[in-house]
C-alpha positions in Angstrom: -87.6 -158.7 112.1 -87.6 -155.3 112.7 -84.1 -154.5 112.5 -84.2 -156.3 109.1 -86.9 -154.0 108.0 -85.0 -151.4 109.3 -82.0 -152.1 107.2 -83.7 -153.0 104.7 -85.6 -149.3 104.8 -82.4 -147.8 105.6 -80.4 -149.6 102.4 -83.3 -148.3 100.1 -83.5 -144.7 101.3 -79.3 -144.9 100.5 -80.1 -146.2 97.3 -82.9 -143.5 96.5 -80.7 -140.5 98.0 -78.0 -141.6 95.8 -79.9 -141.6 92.4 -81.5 -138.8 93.1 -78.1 -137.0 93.8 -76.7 -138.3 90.7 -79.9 -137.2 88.3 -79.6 -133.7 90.0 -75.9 -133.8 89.5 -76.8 -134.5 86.0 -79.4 -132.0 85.5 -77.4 -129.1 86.4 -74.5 -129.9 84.4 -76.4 -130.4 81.3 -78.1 -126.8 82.4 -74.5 -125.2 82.8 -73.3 -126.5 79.8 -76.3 -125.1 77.9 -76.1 -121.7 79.5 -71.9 -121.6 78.3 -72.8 -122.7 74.9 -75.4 -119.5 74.8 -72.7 -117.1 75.8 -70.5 -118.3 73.7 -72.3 -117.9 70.8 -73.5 -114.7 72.1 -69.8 -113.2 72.1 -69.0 -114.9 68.6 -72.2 -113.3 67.0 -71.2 -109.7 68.9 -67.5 -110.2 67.8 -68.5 -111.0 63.9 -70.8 -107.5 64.0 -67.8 -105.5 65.5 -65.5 -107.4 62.7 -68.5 -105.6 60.1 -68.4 -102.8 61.5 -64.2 -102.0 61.8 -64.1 -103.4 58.1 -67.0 -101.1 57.0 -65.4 -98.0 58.8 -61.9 -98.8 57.3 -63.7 -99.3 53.8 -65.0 -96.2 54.1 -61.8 -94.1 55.8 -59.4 -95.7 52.9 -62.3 -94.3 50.2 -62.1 -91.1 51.8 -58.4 -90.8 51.9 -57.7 -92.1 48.1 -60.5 -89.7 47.4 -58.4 -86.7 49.3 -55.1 -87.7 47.6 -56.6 -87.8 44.4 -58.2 -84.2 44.8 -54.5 -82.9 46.0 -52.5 -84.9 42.6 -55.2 -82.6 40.7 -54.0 -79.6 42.4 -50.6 -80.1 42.3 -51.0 -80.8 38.5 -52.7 -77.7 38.0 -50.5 -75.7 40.2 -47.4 -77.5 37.8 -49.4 -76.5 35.0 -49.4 -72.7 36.1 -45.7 -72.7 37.0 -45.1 -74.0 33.7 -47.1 -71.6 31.9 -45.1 -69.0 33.8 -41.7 -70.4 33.0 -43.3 -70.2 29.3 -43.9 -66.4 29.1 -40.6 -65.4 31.1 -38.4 -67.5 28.6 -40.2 -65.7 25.7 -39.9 -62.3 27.8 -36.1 -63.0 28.4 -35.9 -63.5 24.6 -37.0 -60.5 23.7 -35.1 -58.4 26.3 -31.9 -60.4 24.7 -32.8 -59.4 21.5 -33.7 -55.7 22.3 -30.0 -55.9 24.1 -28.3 -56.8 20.9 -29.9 -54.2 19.5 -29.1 -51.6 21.6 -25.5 -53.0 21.5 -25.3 -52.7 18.0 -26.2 -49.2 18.4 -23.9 -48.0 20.9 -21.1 -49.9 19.0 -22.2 -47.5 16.0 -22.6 -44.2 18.3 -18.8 -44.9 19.8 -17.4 -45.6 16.5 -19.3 -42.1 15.1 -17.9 -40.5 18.3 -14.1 -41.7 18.0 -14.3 -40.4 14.3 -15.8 -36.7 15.3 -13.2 -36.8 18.0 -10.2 -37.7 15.3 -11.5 -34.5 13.2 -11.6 -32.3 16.2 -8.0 -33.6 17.5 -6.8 -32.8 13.7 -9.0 -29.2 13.9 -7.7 -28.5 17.1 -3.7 -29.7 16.0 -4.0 -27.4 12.8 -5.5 -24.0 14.8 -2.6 -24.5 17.7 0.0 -24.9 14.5 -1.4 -21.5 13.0 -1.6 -20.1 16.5 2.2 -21.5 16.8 3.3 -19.9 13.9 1.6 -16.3 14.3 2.8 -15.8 17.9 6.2 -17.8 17.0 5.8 -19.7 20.3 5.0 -23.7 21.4 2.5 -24.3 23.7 4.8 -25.3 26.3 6.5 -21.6 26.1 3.6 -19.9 26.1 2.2 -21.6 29.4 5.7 -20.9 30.9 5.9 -17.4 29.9 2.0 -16.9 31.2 3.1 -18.3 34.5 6.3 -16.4 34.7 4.5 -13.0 34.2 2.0 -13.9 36.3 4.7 -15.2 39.4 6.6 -11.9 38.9 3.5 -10.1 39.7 2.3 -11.6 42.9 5.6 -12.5 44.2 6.3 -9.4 46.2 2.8 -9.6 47.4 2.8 -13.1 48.3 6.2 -12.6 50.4 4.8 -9.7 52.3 1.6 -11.8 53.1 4.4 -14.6 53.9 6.3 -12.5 56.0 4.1 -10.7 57.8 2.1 -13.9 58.2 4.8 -16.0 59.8 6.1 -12.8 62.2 2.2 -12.5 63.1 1.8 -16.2 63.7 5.8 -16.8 65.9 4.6 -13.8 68.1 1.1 -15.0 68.5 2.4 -18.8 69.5 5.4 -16.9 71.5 3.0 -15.0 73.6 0.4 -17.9 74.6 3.5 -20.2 74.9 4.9 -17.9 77.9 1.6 -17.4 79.1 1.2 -21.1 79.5 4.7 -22.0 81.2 4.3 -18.5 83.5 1.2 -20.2 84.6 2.1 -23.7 85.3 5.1 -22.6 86.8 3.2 -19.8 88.7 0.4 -22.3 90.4 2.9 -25.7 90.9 6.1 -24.4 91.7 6.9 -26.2 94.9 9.9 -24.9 96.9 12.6 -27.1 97.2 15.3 -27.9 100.1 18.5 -29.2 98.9 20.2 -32.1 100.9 23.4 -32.7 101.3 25.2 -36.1 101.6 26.2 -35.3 105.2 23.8 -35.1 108.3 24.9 -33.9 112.2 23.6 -35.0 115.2 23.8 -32.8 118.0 25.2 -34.8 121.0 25.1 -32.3 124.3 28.5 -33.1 125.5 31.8 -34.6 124.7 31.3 -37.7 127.1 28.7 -39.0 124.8 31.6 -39.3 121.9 33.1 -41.6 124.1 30.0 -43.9 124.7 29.4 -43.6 120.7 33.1 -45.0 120.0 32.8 -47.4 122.6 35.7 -49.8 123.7 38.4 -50.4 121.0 35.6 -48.4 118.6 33.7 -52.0 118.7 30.3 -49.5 119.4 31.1 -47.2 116.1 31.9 -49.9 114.2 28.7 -51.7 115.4 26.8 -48.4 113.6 28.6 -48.4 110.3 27.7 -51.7 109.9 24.3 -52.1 110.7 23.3 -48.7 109.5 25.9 -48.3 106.2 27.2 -45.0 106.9 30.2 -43.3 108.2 30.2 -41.3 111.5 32.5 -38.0 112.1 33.2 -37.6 115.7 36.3 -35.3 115.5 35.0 -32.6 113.3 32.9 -30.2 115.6 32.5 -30.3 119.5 29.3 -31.3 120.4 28.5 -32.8 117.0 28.7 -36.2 115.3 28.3 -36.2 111.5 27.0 -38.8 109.7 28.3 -39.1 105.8 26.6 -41.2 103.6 25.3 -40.6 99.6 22.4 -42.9 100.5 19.6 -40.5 101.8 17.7 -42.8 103.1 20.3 -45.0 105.1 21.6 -41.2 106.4 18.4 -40.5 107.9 17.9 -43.7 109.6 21.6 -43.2 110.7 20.5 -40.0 112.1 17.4 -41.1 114.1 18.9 -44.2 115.3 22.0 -42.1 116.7 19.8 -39.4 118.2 17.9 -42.2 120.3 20.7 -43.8 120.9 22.2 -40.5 122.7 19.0 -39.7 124.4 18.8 -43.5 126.2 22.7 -43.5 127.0 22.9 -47.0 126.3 25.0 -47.6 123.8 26.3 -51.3 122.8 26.4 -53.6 119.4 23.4 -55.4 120.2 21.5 -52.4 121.0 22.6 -50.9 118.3 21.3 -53.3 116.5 17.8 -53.3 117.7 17.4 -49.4 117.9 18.3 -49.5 114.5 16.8 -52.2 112.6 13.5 -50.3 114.9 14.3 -47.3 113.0 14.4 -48.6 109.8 10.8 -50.1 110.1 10.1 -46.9 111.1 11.3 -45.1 108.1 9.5 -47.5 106.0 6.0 -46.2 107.2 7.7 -42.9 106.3 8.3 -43.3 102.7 4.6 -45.3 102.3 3.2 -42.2 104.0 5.4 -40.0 101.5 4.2 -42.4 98.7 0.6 -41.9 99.8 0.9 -38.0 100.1 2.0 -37.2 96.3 -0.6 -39.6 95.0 -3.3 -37.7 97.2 -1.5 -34.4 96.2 -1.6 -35.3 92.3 -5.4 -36.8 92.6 -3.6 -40.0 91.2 -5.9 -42.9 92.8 -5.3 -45.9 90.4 -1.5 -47.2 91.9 -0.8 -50.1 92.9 0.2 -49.8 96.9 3.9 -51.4 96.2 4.6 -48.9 93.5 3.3 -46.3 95.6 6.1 -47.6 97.9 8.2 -47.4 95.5 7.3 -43.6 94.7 7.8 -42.5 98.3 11.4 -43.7 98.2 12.0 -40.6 96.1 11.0 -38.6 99.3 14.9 -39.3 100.3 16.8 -38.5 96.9 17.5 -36.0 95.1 18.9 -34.3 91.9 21.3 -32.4 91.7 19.9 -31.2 95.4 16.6 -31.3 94.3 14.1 -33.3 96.0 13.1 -35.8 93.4 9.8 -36.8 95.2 8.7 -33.0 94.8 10.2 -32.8 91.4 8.1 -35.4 90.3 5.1 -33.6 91.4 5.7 -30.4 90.1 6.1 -32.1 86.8 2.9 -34.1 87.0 0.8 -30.8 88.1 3.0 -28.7 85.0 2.6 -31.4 82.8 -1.2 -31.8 83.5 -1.8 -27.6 83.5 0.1 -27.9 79.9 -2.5 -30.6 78.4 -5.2 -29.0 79.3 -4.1 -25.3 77.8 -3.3 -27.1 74.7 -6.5 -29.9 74.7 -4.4 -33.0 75.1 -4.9 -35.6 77.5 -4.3 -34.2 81.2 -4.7 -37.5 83.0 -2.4 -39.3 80.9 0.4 -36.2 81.1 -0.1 -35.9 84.9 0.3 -39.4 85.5 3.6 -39.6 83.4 4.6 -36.9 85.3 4.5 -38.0 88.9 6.2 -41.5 87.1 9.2 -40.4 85.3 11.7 -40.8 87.5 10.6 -43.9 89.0 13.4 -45.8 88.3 15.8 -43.5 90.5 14.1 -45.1 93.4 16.4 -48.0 92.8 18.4 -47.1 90.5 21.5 -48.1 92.7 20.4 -51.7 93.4 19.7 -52.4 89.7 21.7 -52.2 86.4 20.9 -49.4 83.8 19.5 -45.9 83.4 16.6 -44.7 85.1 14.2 -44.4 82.3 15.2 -48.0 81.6 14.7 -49.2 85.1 11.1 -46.9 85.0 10.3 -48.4 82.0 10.5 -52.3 83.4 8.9 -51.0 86.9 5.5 -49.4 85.2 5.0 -52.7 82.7 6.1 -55.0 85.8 3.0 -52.8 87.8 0.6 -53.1 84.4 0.6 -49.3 84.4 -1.0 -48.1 80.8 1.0 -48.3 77.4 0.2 -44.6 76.9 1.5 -43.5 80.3 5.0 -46.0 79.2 5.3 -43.7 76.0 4.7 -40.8 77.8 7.5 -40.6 80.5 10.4 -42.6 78.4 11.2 -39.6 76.4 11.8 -37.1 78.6 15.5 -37.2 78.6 15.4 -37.6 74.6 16.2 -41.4 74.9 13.2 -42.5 73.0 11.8 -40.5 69.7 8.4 -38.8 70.8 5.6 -40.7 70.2 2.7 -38.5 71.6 1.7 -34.9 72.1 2.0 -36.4 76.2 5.6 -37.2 75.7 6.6 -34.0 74.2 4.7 -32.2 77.6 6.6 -34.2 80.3 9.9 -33.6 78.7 9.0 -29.6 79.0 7.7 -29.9 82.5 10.9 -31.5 83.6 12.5 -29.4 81.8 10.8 -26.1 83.4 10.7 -27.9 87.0 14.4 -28.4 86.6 15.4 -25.4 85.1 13.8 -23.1 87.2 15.8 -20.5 89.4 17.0 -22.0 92.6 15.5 -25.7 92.0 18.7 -27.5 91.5 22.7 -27.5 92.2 24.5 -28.8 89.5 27.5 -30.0 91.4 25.8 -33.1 93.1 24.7 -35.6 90.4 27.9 -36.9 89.0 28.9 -37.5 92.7 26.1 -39.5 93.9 26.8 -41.4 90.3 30.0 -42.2 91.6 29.0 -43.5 95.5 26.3 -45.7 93.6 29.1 -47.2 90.8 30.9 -47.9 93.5 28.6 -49.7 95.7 27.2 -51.4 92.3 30.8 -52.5 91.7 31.0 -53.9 94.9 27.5 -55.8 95.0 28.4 -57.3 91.5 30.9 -60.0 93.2 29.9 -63.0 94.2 29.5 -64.0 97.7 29.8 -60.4 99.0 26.5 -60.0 101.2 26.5 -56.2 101.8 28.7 -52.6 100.6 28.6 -48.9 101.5 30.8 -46.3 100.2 31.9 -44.1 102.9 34.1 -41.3 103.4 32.5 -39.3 100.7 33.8 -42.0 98.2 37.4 -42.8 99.4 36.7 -46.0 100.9 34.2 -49.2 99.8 33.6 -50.7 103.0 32.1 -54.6 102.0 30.8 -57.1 103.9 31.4 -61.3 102.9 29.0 -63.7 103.8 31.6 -65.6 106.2 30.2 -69.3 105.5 30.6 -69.1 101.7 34.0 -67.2 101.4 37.2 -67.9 103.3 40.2 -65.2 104.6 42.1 -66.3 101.0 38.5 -65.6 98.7 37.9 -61.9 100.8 41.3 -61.1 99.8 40.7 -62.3 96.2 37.2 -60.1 96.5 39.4 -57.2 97.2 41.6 -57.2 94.5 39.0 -58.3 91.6 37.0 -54.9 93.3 39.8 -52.7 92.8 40.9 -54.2 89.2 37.1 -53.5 88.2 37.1 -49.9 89.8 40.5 -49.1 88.2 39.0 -50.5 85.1 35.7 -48.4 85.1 35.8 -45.6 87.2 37.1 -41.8 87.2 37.9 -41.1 90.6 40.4 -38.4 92.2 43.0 -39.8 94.3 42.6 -43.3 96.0 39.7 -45.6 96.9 40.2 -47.9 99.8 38.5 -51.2 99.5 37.7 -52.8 103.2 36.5 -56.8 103.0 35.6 -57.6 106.3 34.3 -61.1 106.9 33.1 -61.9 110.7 31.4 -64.7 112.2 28.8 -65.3 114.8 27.8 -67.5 117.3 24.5 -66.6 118.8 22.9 -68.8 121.5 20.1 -68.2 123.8 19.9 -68.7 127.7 16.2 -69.8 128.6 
């Protein structure tokens, strides 16, 4: 029995726990839901007082700003109304001034009118008083203003040509006297002496035996020279001598100090030739840039370029007329620089024009036309200045002056060339000649290479052997010669030399 009850205890106590699980269940739901229906209502009531409250504030914000814009429609009004009252009174004002202004108008209309008739009567007055004036001294108006002026020229005109006179003698003497002081001055403080060169050079040689060496076998070591240095050599003239002819200075003097090093080694062959003097030439090259740099530092000329300075020192080696054209050129920068500033023009300028002019006889042999032209195309090609351009081109009278500068070089050159003992005038149309014919020469094509030798009598050219066959060198001859006969005035004969000549040139390693 006692498990029974035991069950039966057990199934009641299941039964209780379970009701009273399910009445709690239900009593805290029904306590939940309550407490969720309180908030709710809570946050309704709080939003409905904020929804008062925004609507309130907004009534009153919108009152306030239909309030302001009414205040500022008043104002504007009333400002309108001003402006208009102003606009009011100005057009009345401007009414008035109109009809003050038609008034005045009216009255200057009848002051001009009362003017032009006072000025008709005095016209007539003054027409009737000449006429009686006419007729008592039985003369026009016309004559008696002549015949005034003719008695009154008559009486000053032998005063007015002794002022004149005495004036103008005054004044030439004056300008004569400051002009000589001038030119005695410039001359006085930049006259640089000057060396004339010739168009031959000699090296001594010691002994006759070294001839022999220079000639070398079958003259293949002479010949070897002339070509590679584009001169002539004179062994016969003097014992102990060889003189080396040329009208190029510059390929003389390389001549000259490749044959004296030549002599002094005693080794003398083509290909040493060759060396020694393609050596020499280099050297020669630092020469004129040195030459170059020395007249720029002499003329305190520091703006060059360094190729046209190159170009400048070339000038070290020719001359004109025997005069160094290097030290020509600065004596007529210094002159030309000492005459600006005597006369208050621009010194720079002149001295710089100066030291250019003759520029373009640096190459005037390799390239066509005169040497102002070629200056002229060197100095733009270099950017030198437009008023330096104008200054130098006139100074052989081949441009019209264009500046006080231009006239100022043309008188230095003209007092550096004039000068006692500066030139020789039998040397210019010469060198002319050598370079016409080397030009000449040059001007065919496929020649590579021409000097003119022998003081002129012979064109010695060289072919460039792999564009022009034996026939075409002997066709280069003859066109040369038609074109010298054609161009040139020459005494006696010219002898034209084509030589072509190939080379094979290997190397044993």
């Amino acid at each position: 029995m006692e498990p029974i009850i035991l069950l039966a205890a057990g199934l009641i106590g299941l039964l209780l726990g379970v009701l009273l699980g399910y009445w709690i269940r239900q009593y805290l739901r029904r306590k939940t839901q309550d407490s969720l229906e309180t908030k709710i209502q809570q946050r309704l009531d709080q939003a409905r007082k904020e929804k008062a409250g925004i609507l309130e504030k907004a009534r009153r914000e919108s009152e306030k700003l239909i309030e302001e814009g009414q205040k500022k429609l008043s104002s504007q009004e009333a400002d309108l109304l001003k402006v208009r009252e102003i606009l009011l009174k100005k057009e009345e004002s401007l009414a008035e001034k109109d009809s003050l202004a038609e008034k005045k108008e009216k009255q200057i209309e009848q002051q001009l009118d009362q003017l032009n008739r006072s000025r008709s009567a005095l016209e007539q007055k003054r027409q009737e008083i000449q006429q009686k004036l006419e007729e008592i001294a039985n003369l026009t108006e016309k004559e008696a203003r002549k015949e005034l002026l003719n008695q009154v020229e008559e009486l000053s005109k032998k005063d007015l040509l002794a002022k004149m006179t005495r004036l103008e003698k005054e004044g030439k003497e004056r300008y004569r006297i400051e002009a000589q002081k001038i030119i005695a001055l410039a001359i006085q403080k930049y006259a640089i002496s000057q060396i004339a060169d010739l168009t031959t050079s000699s090296v001594s040689i010691g002994n006759e035996d070294a001839k022999g060496r220079i000639i070398g076998k079958s003259g293949r070591n002479i010949r070897a020279f002339e070509r590679a240095a584009g001169v002539e050599l004179v062994v016969d003239e003097a014992p102990g001598i060889v003189a080396i002819s040329s009208h190029n200075p510059i390929r003389r003097r390389i001549a000259q100090l490749a044959l004296e090093k030549l002599v002094e080694d005693g080794r003398i062959q083509p290909a040493r030739i060759e060396r020694v003097v393609n050596k020499i030439k280099e050297e020669v090259k630092e020469q004129i840039q040195r030459a170059g740099e020395a007249a720029v530092y002499e003329t305190k000329i520091i703006d060059l370029p360094p190729k046209l300075i190159e170009i400048l020192g070339r000038l070290h080696f020719r001359t004109s007329y025997g005069q160094n054209v290097l030290l020509h050129s600065i004596e007529v920068a210094l002159i030309a620089e000492t005459l600006a500033s005597e006369i208050g023009a621009n010194a720079q300028i002149a001295k710089k024009a100066g030291l250019l002019h003759d520029i373009g006889k640096a190459i005037d042999h390799q390239v066509e036309g005169s040497h102002v032209e070629i200056g002229i195309k060197i100095l733009e090609k270099f950017g030198i200045e437009q008023e330096v351009i104008d200054a130098m081109k006139s100074h052989h009278e081949d441009y019209p002056y264009e500046t006080v500068e231009s006239v100022l070089v043309q008188a230095a050159d003209a007092i550096s060339g004039a000068r006692p003992g500066a030139r020789r005038e039998n040397m210019e149309d010469f060198l002319k000649r050598l370079e016409d014919l080397e030009s000449i020469a040059k001007s065919i094509k496929g020649v590579q290479d021409c000097y003119a030798i022998e003081a002129g009598r012979e064109v010695r050219v060289l072919v460039k052997a792999e564009e022009v066959d034996d026939f075409q060198a002997k066709k280069i001859a003859r066109d040369i010669v038609d074109r010298i006969q054609a161009g040139l005035t020459y005494p006696g004969e010219i002898k034209v030399n084509v030589i072509r000549e190939s080379r094979a040139v290997e190397y044993a390693r």
